[in-house]
C-alpha positions in Angstrom: 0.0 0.0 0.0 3.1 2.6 0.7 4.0 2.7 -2.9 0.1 3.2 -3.9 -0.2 5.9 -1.1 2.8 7.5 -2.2 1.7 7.6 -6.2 -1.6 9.5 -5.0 0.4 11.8 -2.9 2.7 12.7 -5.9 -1.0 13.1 -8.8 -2.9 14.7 -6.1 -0.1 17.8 -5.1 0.2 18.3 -9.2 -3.8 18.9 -9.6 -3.0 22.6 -8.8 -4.8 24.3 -11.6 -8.1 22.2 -12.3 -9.9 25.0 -11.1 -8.9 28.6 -11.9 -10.4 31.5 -10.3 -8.6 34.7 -11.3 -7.5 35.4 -14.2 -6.0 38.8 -15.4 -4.8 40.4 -18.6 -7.8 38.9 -21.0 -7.1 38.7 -24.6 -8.9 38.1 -28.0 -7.5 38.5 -31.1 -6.7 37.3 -35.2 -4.4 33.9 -35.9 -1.5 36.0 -37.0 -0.8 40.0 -35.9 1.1 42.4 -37.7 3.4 43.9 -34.6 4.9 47.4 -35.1 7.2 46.3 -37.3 5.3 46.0 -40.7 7.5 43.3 -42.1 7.2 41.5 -39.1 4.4 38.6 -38.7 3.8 37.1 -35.1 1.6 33.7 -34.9 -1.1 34.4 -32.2 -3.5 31.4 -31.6 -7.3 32.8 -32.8 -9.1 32.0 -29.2 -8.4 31.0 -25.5 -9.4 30.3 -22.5 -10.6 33.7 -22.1 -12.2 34.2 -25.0 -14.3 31.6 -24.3 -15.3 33.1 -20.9 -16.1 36.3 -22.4 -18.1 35.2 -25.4 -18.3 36.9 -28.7 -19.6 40.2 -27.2 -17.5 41.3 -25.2 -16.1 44.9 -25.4 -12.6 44.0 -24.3 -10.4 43.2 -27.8 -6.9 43.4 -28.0 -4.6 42.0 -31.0 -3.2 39.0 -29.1 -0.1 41.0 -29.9 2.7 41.0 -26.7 3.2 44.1 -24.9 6.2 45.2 -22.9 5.3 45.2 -19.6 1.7 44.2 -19.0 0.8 41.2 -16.9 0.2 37.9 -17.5 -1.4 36.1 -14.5 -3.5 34.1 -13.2 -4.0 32.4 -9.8 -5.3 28.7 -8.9 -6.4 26.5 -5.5 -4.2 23.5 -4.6 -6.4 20.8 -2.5 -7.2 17.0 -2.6 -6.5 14.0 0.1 -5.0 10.6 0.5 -3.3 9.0 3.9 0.0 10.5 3.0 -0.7 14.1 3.9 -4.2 13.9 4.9 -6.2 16.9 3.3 -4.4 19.5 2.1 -5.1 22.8 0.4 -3.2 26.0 -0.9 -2.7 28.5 -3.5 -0.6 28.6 -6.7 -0.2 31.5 -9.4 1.6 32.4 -12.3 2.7 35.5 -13.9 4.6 36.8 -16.6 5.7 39.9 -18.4 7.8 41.1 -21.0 10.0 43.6 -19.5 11.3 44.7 -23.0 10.3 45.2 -26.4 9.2 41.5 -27.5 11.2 42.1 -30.8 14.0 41.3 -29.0 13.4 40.1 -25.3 12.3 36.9 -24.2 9.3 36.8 -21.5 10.2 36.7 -17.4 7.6 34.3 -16.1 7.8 33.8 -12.2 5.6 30.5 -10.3 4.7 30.6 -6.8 2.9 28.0 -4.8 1.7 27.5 -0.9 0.3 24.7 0.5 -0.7 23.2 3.6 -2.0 19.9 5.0 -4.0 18.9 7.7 -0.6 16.6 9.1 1.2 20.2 9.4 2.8 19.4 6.8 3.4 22.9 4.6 5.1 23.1 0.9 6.3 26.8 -0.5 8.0 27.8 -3.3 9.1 30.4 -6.0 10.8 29.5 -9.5 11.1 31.1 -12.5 12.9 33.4 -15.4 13.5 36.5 -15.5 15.2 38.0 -18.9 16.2 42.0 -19.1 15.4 44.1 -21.6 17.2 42.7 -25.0 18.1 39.4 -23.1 21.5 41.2 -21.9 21.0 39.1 -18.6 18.7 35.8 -17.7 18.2 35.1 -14.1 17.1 31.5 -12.7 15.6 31.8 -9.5 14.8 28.5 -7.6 13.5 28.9 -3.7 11.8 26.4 -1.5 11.0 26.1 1.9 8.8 22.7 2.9 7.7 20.1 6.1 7.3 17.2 3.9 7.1 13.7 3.7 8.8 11.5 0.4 8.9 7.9 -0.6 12.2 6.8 -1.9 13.2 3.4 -3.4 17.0 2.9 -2.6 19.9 3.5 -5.3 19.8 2.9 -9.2 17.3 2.4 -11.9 17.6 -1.7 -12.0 14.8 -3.9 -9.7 17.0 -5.7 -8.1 18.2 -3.5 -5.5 19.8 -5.7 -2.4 18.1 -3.6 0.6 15.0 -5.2 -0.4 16.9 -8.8 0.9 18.3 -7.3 4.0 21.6 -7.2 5.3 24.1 -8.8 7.6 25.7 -6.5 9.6 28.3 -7.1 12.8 26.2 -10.7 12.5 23.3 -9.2 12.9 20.9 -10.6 10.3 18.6 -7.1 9.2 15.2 -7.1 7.2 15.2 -5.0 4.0 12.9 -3.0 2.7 11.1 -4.0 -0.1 9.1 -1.2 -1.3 8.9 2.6 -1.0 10.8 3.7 2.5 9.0 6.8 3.8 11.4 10.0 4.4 9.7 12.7 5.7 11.9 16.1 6.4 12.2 19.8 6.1 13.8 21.2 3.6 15.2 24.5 2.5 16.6 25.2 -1.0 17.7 28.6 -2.3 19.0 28.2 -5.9 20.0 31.8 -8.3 21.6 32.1 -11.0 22.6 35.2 -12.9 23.7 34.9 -16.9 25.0 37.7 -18.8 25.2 37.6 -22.5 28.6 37.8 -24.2 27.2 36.8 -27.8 24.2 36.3 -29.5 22.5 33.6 -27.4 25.3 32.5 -25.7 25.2 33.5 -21.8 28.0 32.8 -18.7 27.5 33.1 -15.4 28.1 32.2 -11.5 25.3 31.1 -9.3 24.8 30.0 -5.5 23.2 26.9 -4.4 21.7 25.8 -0.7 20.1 22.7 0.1 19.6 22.3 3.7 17.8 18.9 4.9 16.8 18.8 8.7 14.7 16.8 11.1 15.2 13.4 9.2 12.6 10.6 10.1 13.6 7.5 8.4 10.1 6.0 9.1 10.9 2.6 8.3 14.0 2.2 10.0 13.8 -0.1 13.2 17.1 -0.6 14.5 15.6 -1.8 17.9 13.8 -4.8 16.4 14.9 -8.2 16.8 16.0 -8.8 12.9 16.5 -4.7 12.8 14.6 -3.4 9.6 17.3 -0.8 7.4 17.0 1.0 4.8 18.9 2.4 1.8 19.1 6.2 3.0 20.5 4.5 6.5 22.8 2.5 4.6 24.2 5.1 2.0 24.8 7.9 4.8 26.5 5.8 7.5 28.9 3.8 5.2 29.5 7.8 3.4 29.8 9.2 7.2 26.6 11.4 6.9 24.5 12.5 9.9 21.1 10.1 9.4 19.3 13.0 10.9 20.6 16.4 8.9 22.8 17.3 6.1 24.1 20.3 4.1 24.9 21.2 0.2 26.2 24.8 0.0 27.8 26.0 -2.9 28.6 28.0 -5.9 28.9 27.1 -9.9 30.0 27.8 -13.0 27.4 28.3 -15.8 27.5 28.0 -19.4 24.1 28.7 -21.4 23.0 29.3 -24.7 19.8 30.0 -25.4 18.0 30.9 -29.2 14.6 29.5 -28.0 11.6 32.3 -29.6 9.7 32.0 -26.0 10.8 30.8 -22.4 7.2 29.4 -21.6 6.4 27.5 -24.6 8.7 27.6 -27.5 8.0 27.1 -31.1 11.4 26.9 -32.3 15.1 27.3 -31.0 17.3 25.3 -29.1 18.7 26.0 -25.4 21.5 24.0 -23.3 23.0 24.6 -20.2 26.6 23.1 -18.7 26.5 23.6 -14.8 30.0 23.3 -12.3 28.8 23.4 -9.1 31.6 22.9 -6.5 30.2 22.5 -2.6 33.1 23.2 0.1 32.9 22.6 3.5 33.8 26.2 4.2 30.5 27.2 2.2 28.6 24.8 5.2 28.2 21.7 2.9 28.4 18.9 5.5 31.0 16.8 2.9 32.7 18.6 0.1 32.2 17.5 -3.4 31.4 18.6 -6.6 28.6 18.0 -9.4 28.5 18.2 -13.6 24.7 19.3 -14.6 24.1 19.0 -18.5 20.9 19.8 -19.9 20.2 20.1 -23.7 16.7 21.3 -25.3 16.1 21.3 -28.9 12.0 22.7 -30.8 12.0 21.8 -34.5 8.6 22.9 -36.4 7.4 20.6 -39.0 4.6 23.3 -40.2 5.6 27.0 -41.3 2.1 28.1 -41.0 1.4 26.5 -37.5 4.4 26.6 -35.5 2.3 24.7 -33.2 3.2 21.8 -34.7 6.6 20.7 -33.7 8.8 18.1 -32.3 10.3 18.6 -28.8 13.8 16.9 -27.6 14.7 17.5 -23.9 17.9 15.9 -22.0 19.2 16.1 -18.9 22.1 14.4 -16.9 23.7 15.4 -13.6 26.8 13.6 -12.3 28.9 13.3 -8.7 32.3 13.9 -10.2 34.3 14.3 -6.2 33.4 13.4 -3.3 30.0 12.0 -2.3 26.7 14.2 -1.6 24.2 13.6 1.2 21.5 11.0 -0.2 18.8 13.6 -0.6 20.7 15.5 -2.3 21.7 12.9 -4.9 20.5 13.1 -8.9 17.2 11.8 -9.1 14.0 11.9 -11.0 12.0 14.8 -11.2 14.6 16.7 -9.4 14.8 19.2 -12.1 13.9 23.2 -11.4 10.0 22.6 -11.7 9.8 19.0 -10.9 8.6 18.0 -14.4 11.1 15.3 -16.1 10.4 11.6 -16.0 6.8 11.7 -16.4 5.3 7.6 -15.9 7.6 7.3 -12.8 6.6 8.5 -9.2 9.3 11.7 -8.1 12.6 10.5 -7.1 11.9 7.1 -8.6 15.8 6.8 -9.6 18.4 8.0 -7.7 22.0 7.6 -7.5 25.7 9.3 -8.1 25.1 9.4 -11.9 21.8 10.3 -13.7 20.2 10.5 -17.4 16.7 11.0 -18.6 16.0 12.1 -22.1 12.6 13.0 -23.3 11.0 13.4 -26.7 7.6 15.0 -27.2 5.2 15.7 -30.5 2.7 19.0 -29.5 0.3 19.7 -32.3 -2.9 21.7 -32.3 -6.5 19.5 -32.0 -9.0 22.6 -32.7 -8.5 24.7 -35.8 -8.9 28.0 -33.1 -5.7 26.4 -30.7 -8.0 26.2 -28.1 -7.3 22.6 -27.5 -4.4 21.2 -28.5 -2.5 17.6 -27.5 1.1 16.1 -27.3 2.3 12.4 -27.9 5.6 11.9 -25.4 8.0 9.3 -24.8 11.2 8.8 -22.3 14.7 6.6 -21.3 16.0 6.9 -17.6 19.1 5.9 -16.5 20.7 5.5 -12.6 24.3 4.3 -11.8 25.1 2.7 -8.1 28.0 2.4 -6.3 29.8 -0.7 -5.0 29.3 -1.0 -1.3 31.9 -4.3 -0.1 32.8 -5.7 3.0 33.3 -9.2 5.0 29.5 -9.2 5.7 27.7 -6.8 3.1 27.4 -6.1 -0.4 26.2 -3.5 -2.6 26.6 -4.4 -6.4 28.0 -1.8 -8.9 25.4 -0.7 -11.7 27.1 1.1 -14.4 25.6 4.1 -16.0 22.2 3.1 -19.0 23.3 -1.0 -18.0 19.4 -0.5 -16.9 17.0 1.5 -18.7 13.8 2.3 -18.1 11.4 3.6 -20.8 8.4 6.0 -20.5 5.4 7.3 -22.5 2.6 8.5 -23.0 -0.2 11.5 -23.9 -1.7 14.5 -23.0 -4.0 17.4 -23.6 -3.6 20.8 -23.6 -6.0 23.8 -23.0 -4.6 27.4 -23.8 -5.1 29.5 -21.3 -3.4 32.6 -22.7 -2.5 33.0 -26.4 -0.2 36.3 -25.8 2.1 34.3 -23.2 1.6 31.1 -24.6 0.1 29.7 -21.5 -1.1 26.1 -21.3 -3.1 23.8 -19.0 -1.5 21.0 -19.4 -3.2 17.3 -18.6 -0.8 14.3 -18.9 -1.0 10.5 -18.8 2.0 8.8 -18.6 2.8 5.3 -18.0 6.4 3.5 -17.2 7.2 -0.4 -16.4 5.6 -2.4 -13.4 2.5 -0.9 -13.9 4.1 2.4 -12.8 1.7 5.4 -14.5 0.8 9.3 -13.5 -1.7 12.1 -14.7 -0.1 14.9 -13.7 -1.5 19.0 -14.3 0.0 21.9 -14.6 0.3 25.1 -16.6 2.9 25.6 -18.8 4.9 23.1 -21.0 6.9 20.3 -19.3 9.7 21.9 -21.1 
């Protein structure tokens, strides 16, 4: 039942825009605008969300046409229940602006989300992008601040993980664990990065990272039983030397990005990549030193000149412990990525371990002639090394880098919200092996 319980957790938190209740800066307008630039033609969807609200007679009409700085934003409840959190309930919102001339600046779009559950357990956080006026800087801002509870499932993307067959330790025969071990925790995270362009596209940068994990309950760990029951976070942070109960990453990175992408929220064309060097010292407050390689690549290919919104997505992502080892929380996993979005058909931090790949390719095409309605066909590979752990009495076996893969797919709808920021409700099914599946929703693309 823990794996089930935890599945529901991870849908139920992601319904946080079923229902929206405010929404601002209401548009209407033609499938293509003429902006001020006569030889310039910008494809604007005919209706959205809005338009539908207001109905054909409304007064309020506007091109579709972006506008330097006038909000986009709109605001949404967060609520549902399952025996994980009990009920909970909150408030999310989205906005974004262009705060240049949309000729030549990308838009800033900024998420922020609060919730709250009737086990006090509380979730808050702000992400997003901010671009200045003619893209001369791009700022990533991740914060977090949570009381939450999360199911891992040891190290590696095999099934055969040996915590699940118990250990013998000192003589000591232990029980493993053989499905999802219950973490719960607070957490604060504090991610910014600031980019500065030195040629067309191409941005470098410095940024600072904090991940603080405190008040540790490893739920299923029993050391006091007669076979004691272990698990793989007790496992992986006593043989590393890390306190089972708290744990620090605090650092600062190098950054490499270039980024041609037409739109930050959902792109029609363009290709963005990103090459991270984040080192964590001791002196900084990380509780070990060591150092981590992020890669992320991003590529949007149109297959119709007329409809951009036909295209073909491609979005990879691998992050790697090059030194030293990082607390087990803080090791790559799934869904780990700046909006929690990558490896859709797998439930969040699925796979985890010292190295980690997921690549994702996704078809999004218009269903309604108006772009009202539109749908995506999506498909993905994960990948999770694991280290050797080897002693008299215990052993850990090595798993290399994509020697297990585990494939994704699936489909999804999409309802647009806002045709001058591009602005999607986004319903997806997604299914992965062992009967593992998700429908998750949002707003925005996945990437």
């Amino acid at each position: 039942m823990g794996r089930k319980q935890d599945l529901i957790r991870y849908l139920l938190v992601r319904l946080n825009a079923v229902f929206l209740f405010v929404i601002f800066t209401l548009n209407t307008g033609n499938l293509y605008a003429q902006t001020d630039s006569p030889e310039t033609e910008v494809y604007v969807d005919e209706k959205d969300l809005v338009d539908v609200i207001r109905g054909k007679n409304s007064k309020k009409k506007s091109t579709g046409i972006p506008q330097k700085g006038k909000l986009i934003a709109f605001a949404a409840p967060i609520f549902g229940s399952n025996p994980s959190l009990g009920t909970f309930f909150g408030l999310g919102g989205t906005g974004a602006m262009y705060l240049g001339e949309p000729e030549n600046t990308n838009i800033s779009n900024l998420n922020l989300a609060l919730m709250y559950t009737t086990k006090n357990q509380f979730v808050g956080n702000l992400r997003g992008t901010l671009m200045t006026p003619g893209n001369h800087w791009q700022m990533l801002i991740d914060a977090k601040y949570s009381i939450f509870s999360e199911g891992t499932y040891g190290l590696g993307s095999d099934y055969n993980q040996p915590i699940r067959e118990g250990w013998n330790i000192g003589g000591i025969h232990t029980e493993g664990i053989e499905s999802v071990q219950q973490l719960n925790f607070n957490y604060v995270k504090f991610h910014y990065t600031a980019l500065r362009e030195t040629a067309e596209h191409l941005y470098f940068g410095i940024g600072y990272h904090l991940d603080i994990h405190n008040k540790i309950e490893d739920l299923n760990l029993d050391l006091e039983a007669p076979n004691p029951i272990i698990t793989s976070h007790f496992i992986y942070n006593a043989a590393k030397g890390f306190s089972l109960y708290e744990y620090t990453s605090s650092g600062l990175s190098i950054n490499t990005v270039y980024d041609s992408r037409d739109h930050t929220v959902s792109p029609y064309k363009g290709n963005f990549s990103q090459i991270t060097y984040r080192i964590n010292p001791e002196f900084l407050g990380s509780s070990k030193a060591y150092q981590q390689l992020y890669l992320e690549l991003r590529h949007y290919q149109p297959v119709s000149k007329k409809i951009p919104r036909h295209l073909i997505s491609f979005w990879a992502m691998g992050q790697f412990i090059t030194s030293g080892d990082a607390p087990y929380l803080d090791l790559p996993a799934s869904s780990y990525d700046m909006r929690n979005r990558i490896g859709r058909g797998y439930v969040a931090a699925r796979f985890r371990g010292k190295n980690w790949v997921t690549a994702e390719t996704e078809y999004r095409f218009p269903i309604t002639k108006n772009g009202l309605i539109g749908g995506v066909i999506f498909g993905s590979i994960t990948s999770t090394s694991r280290e050797e752990v080897r002693d008299s009495e215990t052993y850990w076996p090595q798993l290399k880098l994509f020697e297990a893969i585990r494939p994704a797919g699936g489909l999804g709808a999409r309802i647009l919200l806002n045709r001058t920021g591009r602005l999607n409700l986004t319903m997806d099914m997604a299914f992965g092996q062992n009967g593992s599946k998700g429908f998750y929703v949002a707003v925005g693309e996945t990437f």
